[in-house]
C-alpha positions in Angstrom: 0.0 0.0 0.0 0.9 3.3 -0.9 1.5 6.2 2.0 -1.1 7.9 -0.2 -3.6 5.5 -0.1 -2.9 5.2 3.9 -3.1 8.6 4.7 -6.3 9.4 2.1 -7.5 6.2 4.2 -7.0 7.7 7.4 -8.6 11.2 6.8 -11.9 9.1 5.5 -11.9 7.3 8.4 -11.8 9.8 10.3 -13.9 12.3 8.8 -16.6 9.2 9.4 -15.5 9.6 13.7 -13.8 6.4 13.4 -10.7 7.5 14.9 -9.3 10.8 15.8 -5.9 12.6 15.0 -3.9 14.0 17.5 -0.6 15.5 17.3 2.4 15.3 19.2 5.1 18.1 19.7 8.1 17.8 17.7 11.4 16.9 19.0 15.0 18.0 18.3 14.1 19.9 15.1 11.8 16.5 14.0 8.7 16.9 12.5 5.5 16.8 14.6 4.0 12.8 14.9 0.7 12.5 14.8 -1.1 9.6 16.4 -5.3 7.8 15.7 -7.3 6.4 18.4 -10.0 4.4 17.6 -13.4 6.2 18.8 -16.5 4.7 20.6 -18.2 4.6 17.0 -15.1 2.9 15.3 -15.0 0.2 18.1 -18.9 -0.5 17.5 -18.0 -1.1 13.6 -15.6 -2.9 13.9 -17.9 -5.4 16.0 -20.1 -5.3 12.4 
């Protein structure tokens, strides 16, 4: 799988309140990580 494809993945997902984004701070110059949790709603379809 493309990065693409994940990250165009992600944002659906998300727009949907699957998951949310959150970002962390950057580190030494890094670039900032961001990190999904999986939402009440995502964990009920996922049961589907």
């Amino acid at each position: 799988m493309d990065m693409s494809t994940l990250y165009q993945h992600l944002n659906e997902l998300e727009n949907m309140g699957m998951i949310v984004r959150s970002a962390a701070e950057s580190f030494r110059g890094k670039p900032i990580r961001f990190y999904y949790t999986i939402t009440s709603r995502g964990k009920i379809a996922t049961k589907i």
